[in-house]
C-alpha positions as CSV (number, residue, x, y, z in Angstrom):
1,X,100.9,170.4,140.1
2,X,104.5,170.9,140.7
3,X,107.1,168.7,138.9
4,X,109.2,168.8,142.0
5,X,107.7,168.5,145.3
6,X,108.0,168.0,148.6
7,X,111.9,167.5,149.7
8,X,112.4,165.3,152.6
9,X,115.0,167.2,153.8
10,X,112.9,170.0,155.0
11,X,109.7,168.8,154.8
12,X,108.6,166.9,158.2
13,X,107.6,163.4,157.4
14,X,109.8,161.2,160.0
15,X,107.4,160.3,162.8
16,X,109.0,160.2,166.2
17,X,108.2,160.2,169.9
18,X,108.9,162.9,172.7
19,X,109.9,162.3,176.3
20,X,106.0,163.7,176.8
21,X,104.9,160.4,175.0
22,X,103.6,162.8,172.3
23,X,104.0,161.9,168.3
24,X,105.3,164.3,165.9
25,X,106.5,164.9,162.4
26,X,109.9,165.9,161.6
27,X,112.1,166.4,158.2
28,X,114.9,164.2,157.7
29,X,117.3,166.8,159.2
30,X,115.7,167.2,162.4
31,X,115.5,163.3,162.7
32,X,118.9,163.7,163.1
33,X,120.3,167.0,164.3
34,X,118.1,166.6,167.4
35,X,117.4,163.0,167.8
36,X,118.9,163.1,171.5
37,X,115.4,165.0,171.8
38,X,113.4,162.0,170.9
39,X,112.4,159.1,172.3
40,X,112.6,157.2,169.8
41,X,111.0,156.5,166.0
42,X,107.1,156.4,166.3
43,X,106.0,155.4,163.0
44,X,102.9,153.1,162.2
45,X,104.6,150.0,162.4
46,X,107.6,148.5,163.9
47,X,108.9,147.1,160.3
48,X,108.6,150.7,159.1
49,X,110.3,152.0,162.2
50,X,113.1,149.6,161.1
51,X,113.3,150.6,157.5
52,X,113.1,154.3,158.5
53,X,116.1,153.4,161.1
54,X,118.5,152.4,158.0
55,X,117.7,155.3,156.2
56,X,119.2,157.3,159.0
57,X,121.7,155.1,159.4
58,X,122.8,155.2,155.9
59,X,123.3,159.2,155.9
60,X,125.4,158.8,159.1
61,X,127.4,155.8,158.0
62,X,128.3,158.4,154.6
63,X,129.0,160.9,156.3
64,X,130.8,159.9,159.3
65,X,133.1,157.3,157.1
66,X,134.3,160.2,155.3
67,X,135.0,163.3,157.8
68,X,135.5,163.6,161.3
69,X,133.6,165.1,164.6
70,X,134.5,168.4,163.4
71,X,134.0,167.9,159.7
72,X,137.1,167.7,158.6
73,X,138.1,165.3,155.9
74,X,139.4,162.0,157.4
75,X,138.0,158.2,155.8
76,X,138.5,155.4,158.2
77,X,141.1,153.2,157.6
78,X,142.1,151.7,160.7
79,X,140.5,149.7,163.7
80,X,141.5,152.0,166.3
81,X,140.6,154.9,164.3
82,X,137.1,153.8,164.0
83,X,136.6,153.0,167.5
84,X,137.8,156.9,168.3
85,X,135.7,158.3,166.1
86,X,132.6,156.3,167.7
87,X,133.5,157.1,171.1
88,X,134.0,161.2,170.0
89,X,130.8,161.2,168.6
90,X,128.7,159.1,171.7
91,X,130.8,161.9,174.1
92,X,129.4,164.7,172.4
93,X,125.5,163.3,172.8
94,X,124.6,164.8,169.3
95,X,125.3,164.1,166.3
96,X,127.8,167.4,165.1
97,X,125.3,170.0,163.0
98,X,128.0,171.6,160.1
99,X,129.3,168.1,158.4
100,X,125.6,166.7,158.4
101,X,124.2,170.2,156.8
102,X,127.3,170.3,154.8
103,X,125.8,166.5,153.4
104,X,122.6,167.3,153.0
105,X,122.9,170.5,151.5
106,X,124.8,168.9,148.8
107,X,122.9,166.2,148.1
108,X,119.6,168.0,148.2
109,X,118.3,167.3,144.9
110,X,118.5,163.8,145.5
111,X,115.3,163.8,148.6
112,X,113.0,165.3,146.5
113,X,109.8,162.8,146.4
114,X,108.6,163.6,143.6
115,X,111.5,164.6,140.5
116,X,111.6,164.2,136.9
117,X,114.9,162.3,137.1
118,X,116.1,161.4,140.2
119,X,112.2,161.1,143.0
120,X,113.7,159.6,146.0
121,X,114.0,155.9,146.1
122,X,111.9,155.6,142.9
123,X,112.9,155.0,139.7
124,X,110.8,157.0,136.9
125,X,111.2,153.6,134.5
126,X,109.0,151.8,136.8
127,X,105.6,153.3,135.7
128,X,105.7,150.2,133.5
129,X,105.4,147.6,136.7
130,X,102.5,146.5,138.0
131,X,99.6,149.0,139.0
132,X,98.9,149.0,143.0
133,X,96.6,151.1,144.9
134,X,97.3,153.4,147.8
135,X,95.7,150.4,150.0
136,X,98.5,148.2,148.6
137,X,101.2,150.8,150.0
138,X,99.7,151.6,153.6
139,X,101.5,148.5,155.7
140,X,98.4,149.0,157.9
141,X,95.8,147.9,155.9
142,X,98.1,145.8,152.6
143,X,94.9,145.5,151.4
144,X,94.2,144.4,147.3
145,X,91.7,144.7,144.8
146,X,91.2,140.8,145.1
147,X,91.4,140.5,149.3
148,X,89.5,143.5,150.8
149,X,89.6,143.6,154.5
150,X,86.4,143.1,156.4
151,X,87.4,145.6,159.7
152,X,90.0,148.6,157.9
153,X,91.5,150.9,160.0
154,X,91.3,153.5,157.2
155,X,87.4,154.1,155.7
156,X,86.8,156.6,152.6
157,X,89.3,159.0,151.1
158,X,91.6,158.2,153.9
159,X,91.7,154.6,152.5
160,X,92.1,155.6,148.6
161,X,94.9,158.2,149.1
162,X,97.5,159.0,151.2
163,X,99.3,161.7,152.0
164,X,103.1,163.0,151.1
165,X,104.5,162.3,154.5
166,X,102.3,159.0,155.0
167,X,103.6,158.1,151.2
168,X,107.2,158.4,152.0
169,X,107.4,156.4,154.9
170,X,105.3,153.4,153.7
171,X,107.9,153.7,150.2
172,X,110.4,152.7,152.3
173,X,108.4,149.7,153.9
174,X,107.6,148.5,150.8
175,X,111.2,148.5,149.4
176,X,112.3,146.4,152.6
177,X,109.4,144.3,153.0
178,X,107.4,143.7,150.2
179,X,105.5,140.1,149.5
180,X,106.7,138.2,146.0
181,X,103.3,138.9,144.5
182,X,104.8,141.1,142.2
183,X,104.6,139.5,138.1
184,X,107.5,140.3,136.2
185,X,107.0,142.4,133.0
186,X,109.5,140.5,130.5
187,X,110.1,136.9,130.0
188,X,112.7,134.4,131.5
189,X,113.7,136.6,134.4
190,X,114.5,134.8,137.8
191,X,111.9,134.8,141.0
192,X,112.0,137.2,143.2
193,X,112.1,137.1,147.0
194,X,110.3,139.3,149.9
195,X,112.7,142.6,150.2
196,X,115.4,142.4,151.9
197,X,114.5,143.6,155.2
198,X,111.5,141.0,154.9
199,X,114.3,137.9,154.7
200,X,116.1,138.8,158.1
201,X,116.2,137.8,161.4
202,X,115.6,141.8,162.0
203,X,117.9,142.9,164.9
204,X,118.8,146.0,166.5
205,X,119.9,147.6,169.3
206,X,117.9,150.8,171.5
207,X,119.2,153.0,173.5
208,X,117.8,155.8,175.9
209,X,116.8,158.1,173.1
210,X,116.7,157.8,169.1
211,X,120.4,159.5,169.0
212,X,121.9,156.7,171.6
213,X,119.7,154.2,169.2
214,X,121.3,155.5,165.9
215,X,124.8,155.1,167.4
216,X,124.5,152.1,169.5
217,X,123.9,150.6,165.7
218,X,126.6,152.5,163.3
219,X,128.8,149.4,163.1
220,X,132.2,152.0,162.1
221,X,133.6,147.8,162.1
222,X,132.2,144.8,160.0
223,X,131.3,142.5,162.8
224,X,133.3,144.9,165.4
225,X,137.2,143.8,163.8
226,X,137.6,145.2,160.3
227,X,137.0,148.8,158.8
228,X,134.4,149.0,155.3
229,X,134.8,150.0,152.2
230,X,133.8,153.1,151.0
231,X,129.9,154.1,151.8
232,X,127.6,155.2,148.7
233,X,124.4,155.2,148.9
234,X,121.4,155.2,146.5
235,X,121.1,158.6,145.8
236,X,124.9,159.3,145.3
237,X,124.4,157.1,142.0
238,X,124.6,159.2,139.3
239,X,122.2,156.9,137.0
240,X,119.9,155.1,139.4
241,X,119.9,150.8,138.5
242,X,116.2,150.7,136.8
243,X,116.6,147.5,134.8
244,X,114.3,144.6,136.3
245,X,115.2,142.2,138.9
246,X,119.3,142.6,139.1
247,X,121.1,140.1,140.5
248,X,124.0,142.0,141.9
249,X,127.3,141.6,143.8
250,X,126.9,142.1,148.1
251,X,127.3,145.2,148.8
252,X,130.3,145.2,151.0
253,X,129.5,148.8,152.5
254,X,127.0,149.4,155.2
255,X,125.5,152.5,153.1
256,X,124.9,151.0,150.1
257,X,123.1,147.6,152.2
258,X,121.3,150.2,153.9
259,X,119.6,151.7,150.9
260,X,119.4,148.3,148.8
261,X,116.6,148.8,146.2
262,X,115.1,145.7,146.4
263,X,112.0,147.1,144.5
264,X,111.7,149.8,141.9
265,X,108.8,152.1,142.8
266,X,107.1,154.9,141.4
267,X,104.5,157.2,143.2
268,X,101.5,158.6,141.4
269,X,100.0,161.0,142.8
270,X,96.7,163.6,142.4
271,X,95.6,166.7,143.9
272,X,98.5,166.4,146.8
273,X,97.8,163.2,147.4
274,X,99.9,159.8,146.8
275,X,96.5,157.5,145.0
276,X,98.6,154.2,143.8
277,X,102.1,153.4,143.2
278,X,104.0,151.3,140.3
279,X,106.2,148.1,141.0
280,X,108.8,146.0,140.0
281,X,110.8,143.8,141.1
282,X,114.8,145.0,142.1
283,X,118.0,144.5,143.2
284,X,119.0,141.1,144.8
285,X,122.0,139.3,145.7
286,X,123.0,136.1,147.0
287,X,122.0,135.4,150.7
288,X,124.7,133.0,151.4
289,X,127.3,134.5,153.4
290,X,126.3,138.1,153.4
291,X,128.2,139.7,156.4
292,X,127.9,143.2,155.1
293,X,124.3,142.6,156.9
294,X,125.0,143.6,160.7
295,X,121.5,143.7,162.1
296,X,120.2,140.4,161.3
297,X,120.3,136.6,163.1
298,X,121.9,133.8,161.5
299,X,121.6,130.3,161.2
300,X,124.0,127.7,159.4
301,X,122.7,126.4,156.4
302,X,125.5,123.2,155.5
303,X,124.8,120.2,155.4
304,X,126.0,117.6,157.8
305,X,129.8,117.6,157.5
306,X,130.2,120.5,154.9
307,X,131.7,124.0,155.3
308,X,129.6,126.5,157.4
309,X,127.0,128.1,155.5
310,X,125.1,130.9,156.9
311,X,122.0,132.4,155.7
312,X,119.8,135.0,157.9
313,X,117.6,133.4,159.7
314,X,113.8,134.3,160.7
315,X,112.0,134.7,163.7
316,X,109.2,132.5,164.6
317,X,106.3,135.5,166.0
318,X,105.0,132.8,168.1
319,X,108.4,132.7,170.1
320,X,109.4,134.8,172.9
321,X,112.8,136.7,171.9
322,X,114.4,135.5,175.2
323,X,114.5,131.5,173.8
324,X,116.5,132.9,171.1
325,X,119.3,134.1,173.7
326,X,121.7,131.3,172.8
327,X,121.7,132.0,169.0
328,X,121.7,135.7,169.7
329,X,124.0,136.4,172.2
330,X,126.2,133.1,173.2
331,X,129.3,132.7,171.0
332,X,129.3,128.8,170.6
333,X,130.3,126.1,167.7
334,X,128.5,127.1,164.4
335,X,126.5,129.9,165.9
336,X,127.4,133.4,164.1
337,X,126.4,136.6,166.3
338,X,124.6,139.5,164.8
339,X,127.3,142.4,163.3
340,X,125.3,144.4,166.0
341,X,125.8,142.4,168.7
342,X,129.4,142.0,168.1
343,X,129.8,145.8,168.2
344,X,128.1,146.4,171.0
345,X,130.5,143.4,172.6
346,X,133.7,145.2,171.2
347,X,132.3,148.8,172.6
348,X,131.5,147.6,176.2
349,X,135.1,146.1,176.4
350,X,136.6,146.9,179.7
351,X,140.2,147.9,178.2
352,X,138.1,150.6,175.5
353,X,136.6,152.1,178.2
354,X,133.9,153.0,175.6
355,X,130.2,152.0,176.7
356,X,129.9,151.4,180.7
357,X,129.8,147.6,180.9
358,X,126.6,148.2,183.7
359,X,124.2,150.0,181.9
360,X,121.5,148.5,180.5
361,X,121.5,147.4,176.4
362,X,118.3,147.1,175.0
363,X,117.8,144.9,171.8
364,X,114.9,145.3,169.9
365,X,113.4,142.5,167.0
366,X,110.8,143.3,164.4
367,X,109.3,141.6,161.1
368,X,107.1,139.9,159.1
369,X,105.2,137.1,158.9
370,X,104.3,135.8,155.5
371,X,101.9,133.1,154.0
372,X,102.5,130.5,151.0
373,X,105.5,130.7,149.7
374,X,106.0,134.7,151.1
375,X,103.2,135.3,148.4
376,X,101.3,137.8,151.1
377,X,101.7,138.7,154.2
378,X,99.7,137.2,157.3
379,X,101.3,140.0,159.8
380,X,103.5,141.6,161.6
381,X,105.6,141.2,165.2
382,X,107.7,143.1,167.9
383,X,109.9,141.9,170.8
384,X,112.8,143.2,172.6
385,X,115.0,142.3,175.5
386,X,116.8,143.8,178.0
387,X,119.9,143.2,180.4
388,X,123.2,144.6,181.3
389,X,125.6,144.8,178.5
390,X,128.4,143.1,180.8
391,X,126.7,140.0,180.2
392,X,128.3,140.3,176.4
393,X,131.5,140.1,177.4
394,X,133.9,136.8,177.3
395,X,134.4,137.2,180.8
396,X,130.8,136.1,181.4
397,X,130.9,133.3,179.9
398,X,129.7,131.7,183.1
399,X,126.4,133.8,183.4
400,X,125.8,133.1,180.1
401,X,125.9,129.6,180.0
402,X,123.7,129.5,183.1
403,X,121.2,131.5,181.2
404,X,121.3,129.2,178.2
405,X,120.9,126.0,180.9
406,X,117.3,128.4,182.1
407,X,116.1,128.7,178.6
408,X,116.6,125.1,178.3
409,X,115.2,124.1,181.4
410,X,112.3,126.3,180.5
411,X,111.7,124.3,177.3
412,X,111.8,121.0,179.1
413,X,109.2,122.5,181.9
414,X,107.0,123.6,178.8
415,X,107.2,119.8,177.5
416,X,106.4,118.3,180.8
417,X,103.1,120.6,180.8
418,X,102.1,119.6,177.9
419,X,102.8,116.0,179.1
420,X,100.6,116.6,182.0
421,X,97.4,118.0,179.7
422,X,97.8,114.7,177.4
423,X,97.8,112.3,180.7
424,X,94.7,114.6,181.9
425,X,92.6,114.4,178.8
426,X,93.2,110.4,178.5
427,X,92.3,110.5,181.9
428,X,88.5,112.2,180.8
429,X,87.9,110.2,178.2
430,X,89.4,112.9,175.4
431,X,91.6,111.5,172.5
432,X,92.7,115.2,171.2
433,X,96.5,114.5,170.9
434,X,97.5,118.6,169.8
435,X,96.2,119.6,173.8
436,X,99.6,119.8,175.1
437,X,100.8,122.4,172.2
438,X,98.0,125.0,174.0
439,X,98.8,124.6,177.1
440,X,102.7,124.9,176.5
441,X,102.2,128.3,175.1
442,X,100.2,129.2,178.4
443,X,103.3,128.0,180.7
444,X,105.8,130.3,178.2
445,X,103.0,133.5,178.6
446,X,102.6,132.8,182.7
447,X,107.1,132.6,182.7
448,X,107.7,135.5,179.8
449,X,107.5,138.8,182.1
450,X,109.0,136.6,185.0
451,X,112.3,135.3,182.8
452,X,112.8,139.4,181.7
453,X,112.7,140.9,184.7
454,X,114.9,138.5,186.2
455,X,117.7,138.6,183.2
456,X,117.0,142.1,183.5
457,X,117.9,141.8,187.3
458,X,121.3,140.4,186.8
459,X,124.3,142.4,187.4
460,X,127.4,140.3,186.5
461,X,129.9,141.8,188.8
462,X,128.0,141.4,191.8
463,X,125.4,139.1,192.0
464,X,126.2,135.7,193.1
465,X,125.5,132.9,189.8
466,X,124.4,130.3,192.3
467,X,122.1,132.5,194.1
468,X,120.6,134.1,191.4
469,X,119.6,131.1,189.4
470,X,118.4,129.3,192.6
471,X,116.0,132.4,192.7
472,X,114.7,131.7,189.2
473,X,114.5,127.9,189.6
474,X,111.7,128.3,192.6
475,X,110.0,131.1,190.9
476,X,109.9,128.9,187.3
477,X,108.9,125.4,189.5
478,X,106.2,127.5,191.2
479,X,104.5,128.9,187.9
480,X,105.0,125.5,186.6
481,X,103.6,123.4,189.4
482,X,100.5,126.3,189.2
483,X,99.3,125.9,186.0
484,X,99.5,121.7,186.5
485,X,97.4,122.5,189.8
486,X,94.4,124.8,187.6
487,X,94.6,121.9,184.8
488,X,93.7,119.6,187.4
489,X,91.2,121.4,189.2
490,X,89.7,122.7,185.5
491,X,89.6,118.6,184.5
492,X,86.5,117.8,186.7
493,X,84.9,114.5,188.2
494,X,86.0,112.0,184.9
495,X,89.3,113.0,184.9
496,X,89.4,112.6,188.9
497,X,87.6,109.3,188.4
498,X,90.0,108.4,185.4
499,X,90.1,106.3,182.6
500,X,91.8,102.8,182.1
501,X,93.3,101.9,178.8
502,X,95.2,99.1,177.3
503,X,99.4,99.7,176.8
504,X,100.5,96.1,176.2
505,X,97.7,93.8,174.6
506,X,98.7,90.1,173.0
507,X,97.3,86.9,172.5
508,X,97.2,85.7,176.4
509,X,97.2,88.7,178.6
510,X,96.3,91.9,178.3
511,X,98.1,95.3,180.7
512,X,96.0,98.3,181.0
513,X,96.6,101.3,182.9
514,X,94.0,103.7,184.8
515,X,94.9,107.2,183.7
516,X,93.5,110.0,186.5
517,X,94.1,113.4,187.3
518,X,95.8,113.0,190.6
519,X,98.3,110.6,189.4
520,X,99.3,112.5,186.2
521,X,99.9,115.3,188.4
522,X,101.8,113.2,191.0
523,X,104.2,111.8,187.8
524,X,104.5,115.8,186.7
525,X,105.5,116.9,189.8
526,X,108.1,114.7,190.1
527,X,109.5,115.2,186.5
528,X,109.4,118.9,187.6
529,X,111.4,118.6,190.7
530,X,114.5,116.4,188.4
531,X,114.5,119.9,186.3
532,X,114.6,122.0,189.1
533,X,115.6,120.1,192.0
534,X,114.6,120.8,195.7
535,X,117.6,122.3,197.4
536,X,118.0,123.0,201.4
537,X,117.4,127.1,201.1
């Protein structure tokens, strides 16, 4: 077997999608040379789509940091300077062939997979971590010697070994998203979190092909104001960090975020195939406060009356992307935006002239979902959302806090359903109290597609506020007052009939009240009509 083998720079390995819907294999260069050709990523996974994203991101961040459109030697300095580089670049619709083959080519050594010194994103010290299977390392499966899963999606010698391509890719899952399972190999060493990618709030934006994608999210500006430092990524080090668990300073340069080595890996491999893989844990830093991060929610961690604190923030999988609008999107007290939102917000400005206020911005959320104490993971989660990117600008301030009164009014709509199942099961005879928490997540999955389509709908210069959330207040009332109507109709003869019980018992008399069907809905309906009240139209 070869000592080196297979370099990523020609070898196709980066899964992506055609216009055809078709899935193919590409080398790292072709990801990006022709990436206004594709779709978008198509690996296994969403979470490996996203760590496969920053990869790219990195080598564009290096290179275009350092030279120009046309190759020529020119590091960012200045605000403006930034902003005219972004906008020659999104003109062109490619990405500029010579200065990324000028990169590559000299960094070539670095992408081999497999290299005595420097195997890419691997460390050679690491064959003394812990011993994993290939199992461990495909994110589809995550399956251990201890926890074998009862349906695989991989049987055989496709289970026990992977190939080169399948290999790289899940490497650089693993780095961003790994569980703290891992058992540290020398004494008094600190914890270990999930990687990084695995801590975020994961956000990004998407755009009409993997090239609009890639440069809707190179931030040229921390947080869309103030120009970086200078970019250096992993493989540019000319001794690659190998000791265990380093705490480190925050990288305060995109690249070098980008390619954070939260683990330290090694491949093994036989006959051509990847079998296993060594670990340990990596690089961390401080979460507190770490803006280099653009593509991640926050939330503020302080306490009551202290200095704002912000730490990334997770999503909950079992909430629609759209509830989050108001932390995501709406610049209010104590809420800090996403460095990729902010971009996007400084691009779209109408005196840039740099991204068309009307066309539609895409933002796209991914992660994991871990279980006690992020010692495994449980699973894995996808949403996205989609409107026009006026609505990001201060000057909609209006439409957005309209939006942010929907969401809310949603949530209350959602409580008063769940209000409604409670009064109906007294009125059987049921004492389950937790009934309203299903039936709440049915009112959010009957009003998810409806509350897209219409954000989706609204165009900020033209459409009428008034009008357009009048729309969405019959359409929510109706879904609303539907399910109430099936839960009644579902409830039967006792619940019709009802069921009295005692509210205000003492010593002399004694107040009861008869719980039935028809009155619970009667009391729901008019709850629902004080959210969205009945108007003349």
């Amino acid at each position: 077997m070869k000592e080196i083998e297979f370099n990523l720079l020609t070898e196709p390995w980066v899964r992506v999608r055609r216009p055809d819907n078709t899935v193919q294999e590409v080398s790292l260069t072709d990801a990006l040379l022709h990436a206004q050709d594709y779709v978008d990523l198509a690996g296994e996974m969403p979470t490996q789509d996203a760590a496969m994203l920053r990869l790219l991101l990195a080598v564009l961040f290096t290179v275009f940091s350092r030279v120009n459109a046309e190759g020529e030697p020119e590091p960012l300095e200045k605000r403006g300077q930034a902003l005219r580089r972004w906008g020659n670049l999104w003109q062109l619709g490619h990405f500029p062939e010579q200065p990324l083959r000028d990169y590559l080519e000299q960094w070539k050594d670095r992408f081999w997979l497999f290299h005595p010194t420097h195997p890419f994103w691997q460390v050679p010290g690491a064959e003394i971590g812990t011993a994993c299977s290939a199992a461990m390392l495909n994110g589809e499966m995550i399956e251990s010697k201890n926890k074998l899963r009862l349906f695989p999606l991989y049987a055989g010698q496709s289970k026990e070994r992977l190939s080169y391509p399948q290999a790289a890719r899940w490497l650089l899952s693993v780095n961003g998203f790994d569980d703290t399972s891992l058992k540290p190999k020398e004494k008094n060493l600190p914890s270990i979190s999930v990687g990084w990618l695995g801590s975020l709030g994961y956000i990004q934006a998407l755009g009409n092909n993997l090239y609009e994608t890639l440069m809707l999210n190179l931030t040229l500006l921390k947080d869309g104001r103030e120009c970086w430092s200078e970019n250096r990524p992993c493989w540019e080090l000319e001794t690659p960090r190998s000791a265990e668990r380093t705490k480190i300073p925050c990288p305060d340069d995109p690249a070098q975020l980008l390619t954070l080595q939260s683990r330290r890996l090694l491949l093994h491999r036989t006959e051509g195939m990847v079998d296993g893989y060594f670990a340990l844990g990596g690089d961390f830093f401080s979460k507190e406060n770490a803006f280099a991060e653009q593509m991640t929610v926050w939330r503020n961690a302080a306490k009551k009356n202290e200095p704002a604190v912000f730490v990334p923030c997770r999503h909950d999988p079992a909430r629609q992307f759209w509830r989050e609008f108001p932390s995501v999107f709406c610049k209010e007290n104590n809420v800090r935006q996403p460095g990729v939102v902010c971009w996007v917000k400084t691009l779209q400005r109408s005196d840039l002239h740099i991204l068309d206020p009307n066309r539609r911005i895409h933002f796209r959320i991914s992660g994991m979902q871990y279980g006690d104490k992020d010692f495994f993971v449980n699973d894995s989660f996808s949403d996205s959302l989609t409107f026009q990117a006026g609505l990001l600008d201060e000057l909609s301030c209006e439409w957005q806090e309209r939006i942010v009164r929907e969401i809310n009014n949603c949530e209350k709509a959602a409580q008063r359903v769940g209000y409604l199942a409670q009064d109906i099961a007294i009125a059987a005879g049921n004492k389950n109290e937790n009934v309203g928490g299903s039936v709440r997540a049915q009112f959010y999955f009957a009003v998810d597609q409806p509350f897209r389509q219409w954000l989706q709908a609204i165009d900020p210069e033209r459409d009428d506020p008034d009008e357009a959330v009048l729309r969405w207040q019959a359409q929510a009332r109706s879904i609303a007052e539907k399910l109430g109507k099936q839960m009644v109709m579902e409830a039967g003869n006792a619940a019709l009939k009802g069921h009295r019980i005692v509210v205000d018992k003492n010593k002399k008399t004694e107040r009861t009240i008869l719980y039935t069907s028809p009155r619970a809905y009667n009391i729901f309906r008019a709850r629902l009509w004080e959210i969205y009240p009945k108007t003349e139209s």
